[in-house]
C-alpha positions as CSV (number, residue, x, y, z in Angstrom):
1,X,0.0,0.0,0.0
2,X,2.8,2.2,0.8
3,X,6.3,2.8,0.4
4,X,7.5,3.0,4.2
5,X,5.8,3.9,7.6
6,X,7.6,7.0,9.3
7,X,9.6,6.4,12.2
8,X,8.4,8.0,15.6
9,X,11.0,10.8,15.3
10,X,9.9,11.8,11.3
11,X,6.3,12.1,12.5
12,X,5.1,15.2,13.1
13,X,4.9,17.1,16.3
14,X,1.3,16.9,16.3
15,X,1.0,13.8,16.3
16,X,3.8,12.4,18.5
17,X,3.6,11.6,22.2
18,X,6.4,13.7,23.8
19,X,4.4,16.8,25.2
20,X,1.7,15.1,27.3
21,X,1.6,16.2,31.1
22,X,0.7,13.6,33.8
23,X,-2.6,15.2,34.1
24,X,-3.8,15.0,30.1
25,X,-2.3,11.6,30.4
26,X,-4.6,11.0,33.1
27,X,-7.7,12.4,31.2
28,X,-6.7,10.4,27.7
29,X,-7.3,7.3,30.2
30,X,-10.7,8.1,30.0
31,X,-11.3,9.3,27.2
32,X,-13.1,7.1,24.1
33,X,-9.8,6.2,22.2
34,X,-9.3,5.4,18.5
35,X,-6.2,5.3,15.9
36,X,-5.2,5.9,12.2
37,X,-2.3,5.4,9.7
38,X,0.0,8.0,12.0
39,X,-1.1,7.6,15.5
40,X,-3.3,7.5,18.7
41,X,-6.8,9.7,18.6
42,X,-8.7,10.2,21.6
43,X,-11.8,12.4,21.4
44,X,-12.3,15.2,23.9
45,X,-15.2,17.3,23.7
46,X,-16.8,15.6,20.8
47,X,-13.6,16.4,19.0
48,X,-10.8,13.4,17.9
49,X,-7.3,14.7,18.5
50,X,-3.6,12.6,18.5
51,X,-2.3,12.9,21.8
52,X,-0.1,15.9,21.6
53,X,-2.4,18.5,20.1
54,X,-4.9,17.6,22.9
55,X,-2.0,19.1,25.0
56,X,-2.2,21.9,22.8
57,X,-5.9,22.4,23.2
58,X,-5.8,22.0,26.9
59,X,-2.9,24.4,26.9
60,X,-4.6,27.4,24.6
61,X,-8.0,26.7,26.7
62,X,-6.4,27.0,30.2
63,X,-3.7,29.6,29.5
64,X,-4.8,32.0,26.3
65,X,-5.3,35.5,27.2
66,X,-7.3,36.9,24.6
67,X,-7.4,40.4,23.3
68,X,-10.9,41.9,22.2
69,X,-9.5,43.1,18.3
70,X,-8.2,39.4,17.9
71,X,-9.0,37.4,14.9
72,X,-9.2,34.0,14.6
73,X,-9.2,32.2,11.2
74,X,-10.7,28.3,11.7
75,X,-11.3,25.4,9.3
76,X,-11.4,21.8,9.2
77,X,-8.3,20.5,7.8
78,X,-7.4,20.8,3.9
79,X,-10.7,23.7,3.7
80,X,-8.8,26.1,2.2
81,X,-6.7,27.2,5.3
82,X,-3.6,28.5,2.9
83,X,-5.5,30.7,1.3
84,X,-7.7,32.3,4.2
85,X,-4.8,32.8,6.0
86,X,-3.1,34.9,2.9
87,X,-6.0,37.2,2.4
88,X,-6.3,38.0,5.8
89,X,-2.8,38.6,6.2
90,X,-2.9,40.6,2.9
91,X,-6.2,42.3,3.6
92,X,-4.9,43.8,7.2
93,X,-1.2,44.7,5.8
94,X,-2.3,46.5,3.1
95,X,-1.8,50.0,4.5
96,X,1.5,48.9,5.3
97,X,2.4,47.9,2.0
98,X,2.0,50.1,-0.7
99,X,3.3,49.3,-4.6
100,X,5.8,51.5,-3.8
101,X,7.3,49.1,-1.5
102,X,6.2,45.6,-2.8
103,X,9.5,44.1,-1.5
104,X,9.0,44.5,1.8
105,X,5.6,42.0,1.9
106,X,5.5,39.4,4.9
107,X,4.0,37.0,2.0
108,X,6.6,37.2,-0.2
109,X,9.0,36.4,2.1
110,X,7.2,34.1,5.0
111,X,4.5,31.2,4.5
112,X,1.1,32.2,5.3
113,X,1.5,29.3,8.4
114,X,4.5,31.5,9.7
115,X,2.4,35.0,9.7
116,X,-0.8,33.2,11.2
117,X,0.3,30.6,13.6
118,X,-1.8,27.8,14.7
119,X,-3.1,28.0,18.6
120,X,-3.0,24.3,19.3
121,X,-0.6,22.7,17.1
122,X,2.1,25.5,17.1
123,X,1.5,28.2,19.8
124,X,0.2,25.7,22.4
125,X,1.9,22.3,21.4
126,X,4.8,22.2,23.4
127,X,4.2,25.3,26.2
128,X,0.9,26.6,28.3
129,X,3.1,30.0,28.4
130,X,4.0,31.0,24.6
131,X,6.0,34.4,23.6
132,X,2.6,35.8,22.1
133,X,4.8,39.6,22.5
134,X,5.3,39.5,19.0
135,X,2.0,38.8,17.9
136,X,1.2,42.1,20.2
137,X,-0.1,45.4,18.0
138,X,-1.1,48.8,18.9
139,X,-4.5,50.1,18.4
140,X,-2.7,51.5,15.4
141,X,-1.7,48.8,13.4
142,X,-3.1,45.0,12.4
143,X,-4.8,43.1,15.1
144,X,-3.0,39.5,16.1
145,X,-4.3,36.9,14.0
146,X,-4.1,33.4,15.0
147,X,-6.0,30.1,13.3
148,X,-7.5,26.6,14.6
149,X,-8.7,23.5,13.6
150,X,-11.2,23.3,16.6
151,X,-14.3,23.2,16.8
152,X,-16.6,26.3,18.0
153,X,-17.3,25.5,21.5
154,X,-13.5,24.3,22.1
155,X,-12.1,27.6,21.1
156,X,-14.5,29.3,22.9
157,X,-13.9,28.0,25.9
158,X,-10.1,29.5,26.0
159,X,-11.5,33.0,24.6
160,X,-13.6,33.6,27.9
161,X,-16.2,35.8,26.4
162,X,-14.0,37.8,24.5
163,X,-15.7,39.8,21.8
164,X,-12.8,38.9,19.2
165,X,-13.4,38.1,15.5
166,X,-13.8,34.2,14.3
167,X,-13.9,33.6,10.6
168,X,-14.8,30.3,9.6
169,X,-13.5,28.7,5.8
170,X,-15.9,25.4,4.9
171,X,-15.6,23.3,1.7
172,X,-17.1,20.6,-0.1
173,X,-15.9,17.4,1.8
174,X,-15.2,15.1,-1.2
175,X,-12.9,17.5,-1.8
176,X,-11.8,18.0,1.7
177,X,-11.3,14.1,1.5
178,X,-9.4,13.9,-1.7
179,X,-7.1,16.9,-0.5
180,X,-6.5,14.8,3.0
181,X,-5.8,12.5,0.5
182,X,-3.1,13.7,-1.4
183,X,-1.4,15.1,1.7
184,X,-1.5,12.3,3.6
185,X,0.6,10.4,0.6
186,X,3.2,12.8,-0.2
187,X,4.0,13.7,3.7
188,X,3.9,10.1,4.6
189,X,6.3,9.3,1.1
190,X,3.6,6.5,0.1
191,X,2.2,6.3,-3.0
192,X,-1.0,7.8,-4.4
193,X,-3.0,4.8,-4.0
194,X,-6.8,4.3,-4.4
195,X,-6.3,1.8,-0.7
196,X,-4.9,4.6,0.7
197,X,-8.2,7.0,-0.3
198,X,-10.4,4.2,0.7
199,X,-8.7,4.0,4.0
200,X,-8.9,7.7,4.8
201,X,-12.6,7.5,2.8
202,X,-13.8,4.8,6.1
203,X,-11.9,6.7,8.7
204,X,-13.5,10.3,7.4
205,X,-17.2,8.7,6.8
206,X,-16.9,7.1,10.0
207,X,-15.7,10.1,12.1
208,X,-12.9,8.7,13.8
209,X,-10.9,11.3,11.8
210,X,-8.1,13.8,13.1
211,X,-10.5,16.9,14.2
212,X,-13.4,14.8,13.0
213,X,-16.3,14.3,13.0
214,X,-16.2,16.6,9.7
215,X,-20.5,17.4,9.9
216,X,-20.0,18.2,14.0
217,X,-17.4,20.3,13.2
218,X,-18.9,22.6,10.7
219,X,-22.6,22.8,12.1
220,X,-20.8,24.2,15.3
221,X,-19.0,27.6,12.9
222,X,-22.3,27.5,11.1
223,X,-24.7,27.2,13.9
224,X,-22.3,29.9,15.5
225,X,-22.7,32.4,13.0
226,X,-26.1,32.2,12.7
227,X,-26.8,32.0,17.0
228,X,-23.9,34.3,18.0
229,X,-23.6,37.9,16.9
230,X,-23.2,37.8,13.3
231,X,-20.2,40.7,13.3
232,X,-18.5,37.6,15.6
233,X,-18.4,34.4,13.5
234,X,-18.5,34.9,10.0
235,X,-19.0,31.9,7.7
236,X,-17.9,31.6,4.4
237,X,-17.5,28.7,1.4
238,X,-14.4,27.9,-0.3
239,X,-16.3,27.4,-3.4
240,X,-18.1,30.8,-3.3
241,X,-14.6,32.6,-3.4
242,X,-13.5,30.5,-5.9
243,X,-16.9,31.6,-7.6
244,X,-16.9,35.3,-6.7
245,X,-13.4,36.1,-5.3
246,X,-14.2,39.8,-5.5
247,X,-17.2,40.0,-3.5
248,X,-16.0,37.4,-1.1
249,X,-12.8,39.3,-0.4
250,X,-15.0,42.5,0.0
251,X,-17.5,40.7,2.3
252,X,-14.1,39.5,4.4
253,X,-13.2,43.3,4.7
254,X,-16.3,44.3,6.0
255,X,-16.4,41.6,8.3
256,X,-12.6,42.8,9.7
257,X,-13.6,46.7,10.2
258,X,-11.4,47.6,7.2
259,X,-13.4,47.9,4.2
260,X,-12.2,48.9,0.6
261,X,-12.7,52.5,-0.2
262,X,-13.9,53.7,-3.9
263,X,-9.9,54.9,-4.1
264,X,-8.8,51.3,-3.6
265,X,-11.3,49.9,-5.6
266,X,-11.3,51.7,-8.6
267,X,-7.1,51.6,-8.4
268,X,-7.6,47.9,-8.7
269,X,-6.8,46.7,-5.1
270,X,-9.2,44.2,-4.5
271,X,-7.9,42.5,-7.8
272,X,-4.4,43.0,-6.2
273,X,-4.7,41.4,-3.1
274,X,-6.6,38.4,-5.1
275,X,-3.8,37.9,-7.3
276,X,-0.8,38.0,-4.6
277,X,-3.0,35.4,-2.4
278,X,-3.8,33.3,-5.4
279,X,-2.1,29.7,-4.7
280,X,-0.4,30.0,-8.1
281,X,1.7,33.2,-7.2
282,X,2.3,31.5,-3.9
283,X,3.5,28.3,-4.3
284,X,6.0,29.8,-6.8
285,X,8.0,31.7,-4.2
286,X,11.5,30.4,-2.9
287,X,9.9,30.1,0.9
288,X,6.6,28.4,-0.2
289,X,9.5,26.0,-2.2
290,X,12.2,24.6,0.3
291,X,10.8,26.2,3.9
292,X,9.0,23.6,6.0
293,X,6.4,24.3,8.9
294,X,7.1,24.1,12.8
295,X,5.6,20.9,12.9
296,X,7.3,19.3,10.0
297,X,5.6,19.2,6.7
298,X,6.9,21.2,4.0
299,X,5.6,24.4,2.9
300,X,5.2,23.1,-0.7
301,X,2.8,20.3,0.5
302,X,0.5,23.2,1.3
303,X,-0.3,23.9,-2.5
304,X,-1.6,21.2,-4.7
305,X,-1.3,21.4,-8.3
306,X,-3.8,18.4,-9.2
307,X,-0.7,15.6,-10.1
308,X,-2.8,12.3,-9.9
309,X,-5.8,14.2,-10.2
310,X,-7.3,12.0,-12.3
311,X,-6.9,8.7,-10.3
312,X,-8.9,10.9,-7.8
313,X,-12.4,12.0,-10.0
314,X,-14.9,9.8,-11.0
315,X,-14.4,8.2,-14.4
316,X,-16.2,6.9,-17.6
317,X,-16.1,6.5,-21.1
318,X,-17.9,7.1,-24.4
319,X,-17.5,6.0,-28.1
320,X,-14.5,7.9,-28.2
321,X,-12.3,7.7,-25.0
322,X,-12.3,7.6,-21.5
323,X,-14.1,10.9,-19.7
324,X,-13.4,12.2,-15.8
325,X,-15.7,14.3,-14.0
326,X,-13.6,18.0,-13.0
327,X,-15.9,20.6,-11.3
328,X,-19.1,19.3,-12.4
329,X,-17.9,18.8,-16.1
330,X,-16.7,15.8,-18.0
331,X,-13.1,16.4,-20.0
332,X,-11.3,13.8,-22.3
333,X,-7.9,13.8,-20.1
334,X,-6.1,15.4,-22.5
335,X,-8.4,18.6,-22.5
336,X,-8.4,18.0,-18.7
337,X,-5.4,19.2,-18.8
338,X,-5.8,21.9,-21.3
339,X,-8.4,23.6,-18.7
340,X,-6.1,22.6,-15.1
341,X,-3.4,24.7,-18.0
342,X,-5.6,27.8,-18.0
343,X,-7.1,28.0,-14.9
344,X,-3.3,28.5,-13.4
345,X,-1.8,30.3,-16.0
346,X,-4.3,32.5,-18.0
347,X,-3.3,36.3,-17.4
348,X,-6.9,37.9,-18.0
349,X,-7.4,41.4,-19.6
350,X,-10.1,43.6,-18.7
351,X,-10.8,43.8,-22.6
352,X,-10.9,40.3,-22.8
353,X,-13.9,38.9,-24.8
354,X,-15.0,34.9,-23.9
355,X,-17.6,33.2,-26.2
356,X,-18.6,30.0,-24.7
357,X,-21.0,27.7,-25.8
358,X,-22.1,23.5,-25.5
359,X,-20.2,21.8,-28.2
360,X,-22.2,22.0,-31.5
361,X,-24.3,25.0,-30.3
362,X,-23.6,27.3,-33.0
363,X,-20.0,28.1,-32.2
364,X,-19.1,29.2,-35.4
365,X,-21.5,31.3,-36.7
366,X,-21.3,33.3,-32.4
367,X,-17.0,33.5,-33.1
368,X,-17.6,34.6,-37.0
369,X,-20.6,37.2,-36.0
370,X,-17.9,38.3,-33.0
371,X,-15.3,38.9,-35.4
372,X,-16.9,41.2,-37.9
373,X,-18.9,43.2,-35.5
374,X,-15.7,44.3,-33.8
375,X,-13.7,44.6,-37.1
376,X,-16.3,46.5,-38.7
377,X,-14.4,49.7,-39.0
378,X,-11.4,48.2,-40.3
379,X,-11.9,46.1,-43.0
380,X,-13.9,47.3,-46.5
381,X,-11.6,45.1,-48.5
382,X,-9.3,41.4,-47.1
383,X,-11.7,41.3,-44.2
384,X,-10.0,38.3,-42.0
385,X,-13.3,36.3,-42.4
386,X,-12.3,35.5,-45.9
387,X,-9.2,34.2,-45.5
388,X,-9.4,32.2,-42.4
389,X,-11.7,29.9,-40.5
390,X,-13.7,31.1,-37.1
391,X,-12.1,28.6,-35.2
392,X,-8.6,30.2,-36.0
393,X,-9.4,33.6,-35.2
394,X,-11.1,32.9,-32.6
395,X,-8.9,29.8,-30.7
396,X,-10.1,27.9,-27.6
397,X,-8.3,28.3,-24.9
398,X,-8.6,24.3,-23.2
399,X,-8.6,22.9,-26.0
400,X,-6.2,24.5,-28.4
401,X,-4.1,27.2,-26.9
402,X,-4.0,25.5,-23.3
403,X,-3.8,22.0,-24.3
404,X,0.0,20.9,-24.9
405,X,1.5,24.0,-22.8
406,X,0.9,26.2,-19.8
407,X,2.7,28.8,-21.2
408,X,1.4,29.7,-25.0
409,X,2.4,32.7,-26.8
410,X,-0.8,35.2,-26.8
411,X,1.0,38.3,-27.9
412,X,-0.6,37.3,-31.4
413,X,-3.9,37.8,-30.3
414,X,-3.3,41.5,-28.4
415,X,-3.8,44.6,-29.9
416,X,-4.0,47.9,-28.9
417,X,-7.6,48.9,-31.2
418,X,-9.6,45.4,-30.5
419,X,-10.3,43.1,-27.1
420,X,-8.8,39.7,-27.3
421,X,-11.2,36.8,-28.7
422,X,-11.2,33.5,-26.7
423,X,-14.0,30.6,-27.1
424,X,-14.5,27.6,-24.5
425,X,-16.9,25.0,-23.8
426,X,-16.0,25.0,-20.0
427,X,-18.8,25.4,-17.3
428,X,-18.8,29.0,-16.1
429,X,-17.8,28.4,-12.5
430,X,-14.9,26.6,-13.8
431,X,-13.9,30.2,-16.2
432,X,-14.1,32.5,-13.4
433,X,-11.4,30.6,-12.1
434,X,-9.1,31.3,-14.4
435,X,-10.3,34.9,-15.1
436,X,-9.7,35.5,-11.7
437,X,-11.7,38.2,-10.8
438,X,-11.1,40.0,-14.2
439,X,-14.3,41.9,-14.9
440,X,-14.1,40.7,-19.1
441,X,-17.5,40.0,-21.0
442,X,-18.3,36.8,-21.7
443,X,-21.4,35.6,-24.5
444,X,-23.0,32.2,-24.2
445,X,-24.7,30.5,-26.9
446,X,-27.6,27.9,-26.1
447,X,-29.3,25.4,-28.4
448,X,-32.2,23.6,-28.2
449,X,-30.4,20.2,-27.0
450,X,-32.0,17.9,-29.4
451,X,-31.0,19.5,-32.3
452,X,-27.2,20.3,-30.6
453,X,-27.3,16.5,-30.6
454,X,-28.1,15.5,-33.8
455,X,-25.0,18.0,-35.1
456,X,-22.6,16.2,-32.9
457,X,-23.6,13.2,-34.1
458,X,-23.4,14.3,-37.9
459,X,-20.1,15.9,-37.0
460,X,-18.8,13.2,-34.9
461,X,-19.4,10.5,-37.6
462,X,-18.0,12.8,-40.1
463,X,-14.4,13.4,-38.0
464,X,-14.0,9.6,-37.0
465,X,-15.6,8.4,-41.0
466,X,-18.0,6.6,-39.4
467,X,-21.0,5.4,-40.8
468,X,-24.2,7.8,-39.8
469,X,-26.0,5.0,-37.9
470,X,-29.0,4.7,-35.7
471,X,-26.9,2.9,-33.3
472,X,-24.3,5.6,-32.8
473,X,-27.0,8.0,-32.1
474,X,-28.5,6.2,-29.5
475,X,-25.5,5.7,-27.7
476,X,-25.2,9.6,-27.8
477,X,-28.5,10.1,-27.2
478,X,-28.4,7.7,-23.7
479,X,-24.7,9.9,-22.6
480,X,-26.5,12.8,-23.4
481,X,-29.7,12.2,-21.2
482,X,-27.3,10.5,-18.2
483,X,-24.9,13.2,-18.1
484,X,-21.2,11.7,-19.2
485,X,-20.6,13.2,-22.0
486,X,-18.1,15.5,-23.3
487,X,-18.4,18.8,-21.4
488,X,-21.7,17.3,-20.3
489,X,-24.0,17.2,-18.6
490,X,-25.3,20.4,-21.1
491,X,-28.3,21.0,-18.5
492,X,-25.5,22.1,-15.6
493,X,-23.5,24.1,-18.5
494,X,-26.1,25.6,-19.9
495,X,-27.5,26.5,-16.1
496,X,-24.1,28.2,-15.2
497,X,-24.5,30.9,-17.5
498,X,-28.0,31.5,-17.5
499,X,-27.4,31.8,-13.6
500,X,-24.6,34.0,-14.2
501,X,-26.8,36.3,-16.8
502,X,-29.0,37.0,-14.4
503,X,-26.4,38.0,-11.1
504,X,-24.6,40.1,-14.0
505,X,-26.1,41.4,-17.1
506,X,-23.3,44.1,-17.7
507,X,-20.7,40.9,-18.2
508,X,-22.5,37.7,-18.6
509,X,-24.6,37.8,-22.1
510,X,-26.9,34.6,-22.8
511,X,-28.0,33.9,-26.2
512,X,-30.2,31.4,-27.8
513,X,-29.1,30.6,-31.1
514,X,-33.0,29.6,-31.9
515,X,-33.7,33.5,-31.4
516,X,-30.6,34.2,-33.6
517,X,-32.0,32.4,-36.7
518,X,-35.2,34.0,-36.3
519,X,-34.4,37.4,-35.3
520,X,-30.7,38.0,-36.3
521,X,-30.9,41.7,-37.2
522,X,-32.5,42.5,-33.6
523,X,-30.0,39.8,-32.0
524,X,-26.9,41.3,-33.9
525,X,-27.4,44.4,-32.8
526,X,-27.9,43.3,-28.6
527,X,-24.7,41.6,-29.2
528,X,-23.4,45.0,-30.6
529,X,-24.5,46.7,-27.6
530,X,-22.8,43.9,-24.9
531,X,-20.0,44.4,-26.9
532,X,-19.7,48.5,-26.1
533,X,-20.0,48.9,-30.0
534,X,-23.5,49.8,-30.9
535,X,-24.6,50.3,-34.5
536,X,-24.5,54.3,-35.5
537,X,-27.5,55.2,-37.4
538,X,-25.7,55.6,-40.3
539,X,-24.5,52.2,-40.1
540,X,-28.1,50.8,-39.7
541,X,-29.4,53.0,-43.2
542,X,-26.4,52.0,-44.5
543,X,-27.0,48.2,-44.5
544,X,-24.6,47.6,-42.0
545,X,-26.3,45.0,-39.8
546,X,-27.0,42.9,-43.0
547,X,-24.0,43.2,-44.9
548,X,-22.3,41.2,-41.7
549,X,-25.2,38.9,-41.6
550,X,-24.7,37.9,-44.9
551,X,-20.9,37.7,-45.1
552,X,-21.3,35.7,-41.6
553,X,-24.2,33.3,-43.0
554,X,-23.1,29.9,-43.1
555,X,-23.6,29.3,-47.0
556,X,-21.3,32.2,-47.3
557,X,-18.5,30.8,-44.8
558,X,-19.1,27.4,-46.2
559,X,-18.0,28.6,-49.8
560,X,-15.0,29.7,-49.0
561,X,-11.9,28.3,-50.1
562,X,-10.2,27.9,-46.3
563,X,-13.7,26.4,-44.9
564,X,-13.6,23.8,-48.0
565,X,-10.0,22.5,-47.6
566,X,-8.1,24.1,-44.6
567,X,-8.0,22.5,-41.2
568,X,-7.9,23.1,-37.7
569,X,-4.9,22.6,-35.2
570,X,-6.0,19.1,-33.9
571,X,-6.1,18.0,-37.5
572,X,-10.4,18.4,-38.0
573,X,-11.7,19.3,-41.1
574,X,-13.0,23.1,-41.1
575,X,-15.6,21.9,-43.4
576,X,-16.8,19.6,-41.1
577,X,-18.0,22.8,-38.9
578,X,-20.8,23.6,-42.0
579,X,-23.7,21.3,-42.1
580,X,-26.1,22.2,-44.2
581,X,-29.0,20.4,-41.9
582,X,-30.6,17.8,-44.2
583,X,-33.0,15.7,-42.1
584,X,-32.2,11.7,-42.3
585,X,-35.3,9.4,-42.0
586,X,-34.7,6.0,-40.5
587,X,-37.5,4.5,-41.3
């Protein structure tokens, strides 16, 4: 199952046995008693714990002398701790640190575990009298921050009423679970093994977990928030600031007494403080690299990139290859790793344009309608439409710019007169996250899914020279309904961006390429006006709108010599993108 088990003294401090007092031995005696792949649990106020960070609790509960503008930053283990602890940090420094002095950051030169220490397993661990003096501030400068893993009523018990700050980070538990996963492995040098996730799978489920139970732990920060004074315990969702980083960083603020201001926000701080904190930009730093924690684990163990990612998701397959499920959203592996590519290494631009759509949705006709509205003013003669396919102009970023490197060159695509052009098929959630809080505009086209099926059938059998057979449509048809399929399932894609419409007209545009065909003058023109390029009256008595109907039509595209015989980069016919829609009858 694994390469080695650790020797006493490699084990971390936590978890060793070298810091207990007569008296906590005493009370482990009695305790309900338990054990794991490391060590010895014993639960203590509904709590399990390994021996020594007991000591630690007992310690911070008996001996810490809390101070009323203290903040506390909790989680349950692997709930994005790292990052909570950053944008805290980062949030409270920030009059300290201006860009005239970047330099000089505590998180460019100190882990966010050094800056925020932990009560129990740092502070308290091996001492009931810790040097808290140079955690001290004046009333002038950042309060002392300190984080847990303990529950609610365990913490409150060593705060003794104090009136001090407690934000709480919760996240979705498989992934808590596959995170406890992966650092389990790589601390303990075994290999990523699916025994090993079914292990810590029976020990989480079961509760007998290192600060579990996992439920008890988070209905006591919830209940808290909701019992307590709210401006006490605040309660926030890793997934909602990966969703909405801005707002959730702004609601953090609030919470803390130090709000943004209209200066800070319009000079792009918020978008600042995001993009220091962000795990990429951290784990790339010399400290984050080679420094290790008090405890033992290194830093670098702190920030997981997603290696063996896939032996961790659910898996399938289709007529084509095997599928896993990222974020909601089936990927081939390959373009898996095209979107794990640009949601670490995109660099967003606030002129950025994104047209997204479900595969076979009308694609084309939305990147080729894109293209000459915002190149309207440029080209009467050699307009770019004429002499290359959609698809090139407008690339995808998982599956064609993102898919073989991290790194591809974009300076092609910039110019200083129109936005950059990206497509993707990726869920919206999964977009923000590589957008990263950039406020770019973003279309979605929707089709009515029977007839988005029937064209990926027709092209599907086209690109593999398949027979078009009943059979192979069925097969579809069945993914299709269940879910697994390619960027599937369409109902949660197509959701995402109608949600995302509605919270944010000014940036999230939904189309419905049904309406387009019917009403493309009036739809032309609201895409004109998303797009901050309305038509000018002249334009419209001009002919304007139909003139790029027309040279955007597909008969037109499909008559060209580059849509006839050019193809794209992954080697698919550009003429397969054209069908002309003739009905086949079965029986």
């Amino acid at each position: 199952m694994g390469k080695r088990n650790m020797d006493h003294k490699e084990l971390p401090a936590t978890v060793r046995e070298d810091y207990i007092s007569e008296e906590t031995k005493k009370l482990i005696s009695s305790l309900p008693v338990n054990k794991d792949s490391q060590g010895n649990l014993c639960k203590y106020q509904g709590c399990w714990y390994y021996y020594n960070t007991l000591q630690g609790a007992i310690n911070f509960q008996n001996h810490f002398q809390p101070q009323d503008t203290d903040v506390i930053l909790a989680s349950f283990p692997k709930s994005g701790t790292t990052w909570l602890k950053a944008l805290t940090v980062a949030l409270l420094e920030r009059s300290k640190h201006h860009d005239d002095h970047p330099l000089n950051h505590p998180l460019l030169s100190d882990n966010p575990h050094a800056i925020v220490p932990f009560l129990e397993t740092k502070l308290y661990l091996r001492t009931s009298t810790p040097d808290l003096t140079k955690y001290s501030s004046s009333p002038s400068s950042s309060a002392r921050v300190f984080a847990t893993h303990m529950p609610l009523h365990t913490v409150k018990e060593g705060l003794r009423g104090s009136p001090c700050k407690i934000v709480y980070m919760c996240r979705n538990a498989k992934d808590v679970l596959i995170s406890l996963w992966y650092f389990k492995c790589k601390y303990q040098k075994l290999e990523v093994t699916r025994s090993v996730l079914e292990s810590t799978f029976e020990s989480f489920c079961g509760g007998g977990n290192f600060y579990g139970p996992f439920w008890d732990h988070v209905l006591s920060y919830w209940r808290g928030s909701l019992e307590d004074d709210p401006s006490r315990v605040l309660f926030m969702k890793y997934e909602e600031m990966k969703e909405e980083p801005c707002v959730q960083l702004k609601r953090l603020a609030e919470f803390l007494g130090v709000p943004f201001t209209e200066e800070e926000e319009e000079s792009g701080c918020v978008e600042k403080i995001l993009e220091l904190c962000s795990l990429r930009s951290l784990s790339d730093l010399a400290i984050n690299k080679i420094g290790k924690t008090s405890s033992g684990p290194d830093y670098k163990l702190c920030f997981r990139k997603g290696e063996k990612l896939i032996s961790s998701l659910p898996t399938d397959k289709d007529c084509i290859g095997k599928l896993c499920k990222y974020q909601g959203c089936w990927y081939y592996y390959n373009t898996l790793q095209g979107v794990i590519n640009f949601q670490n290494n995109f660099q967003a631009q606030e002129t950025d344009i994104i047209l997204a759509s479900s595969p076979k949705s009308g694609t084309t006709w939305l990147k080729a309608l894109t293209v000459a509205l915002l190149e309207r003013s440029k080209h009467h003669d050699g307009h770019p439409l004429l002499s290359d396919n959609p698809h090139a102009l407008v690339p995808f970023l998982e599956n064609n710019l993102y898919l073989k490197s991290s790194t591809p060159d974009l300076t092609k695509y910039s110019s200083s007169s129109s936005p950059r052009l990206f497509a993707t098929h990726m869920p919206l959630l999964t977009v923000k996250e590589g957008l990263k809080g950039s406020p770019c505009k973003i279309v979605f086209m929707c089709r009515n899914a029977k007839d988005a099926l029937i064209s990926l059938w027709y092209f599907r059998c086209k690109y593999q020279k398949l027979e078009m057979t009943r059979g192979i449509l069925e097969s579809m048809f069945e993914s299709l309904c269940s879910g697994v399929s390619f960027y599937g399932p369409i109902w949660d894609q197509v959701l995402s961006y109608w949600r995302g419409s509605l919270e944010d007209p000014s940036r999230v545009l939904f189309m419905k390429y049904e309406e387009m065909k019917e009403e493309p003058y009036a739809q032309l023109k609201r895409l004109a006006e998303f797009f901050g390029c309305p038509f000018t009256e002249e334009e419209e008595e001009s002919g304007g709108v139909e003139k790029i109907l027309e040279l955007c039509s597909l008969p037109s595209l499909s008559d060209l010599e580059i849509n006839k015989s050019g193809k794209n980069v992954n080697g698919v016919d550009y003429k397969f993108y054209f069908r002309k829609g003739e009905y086949v009858n079965f029986h």
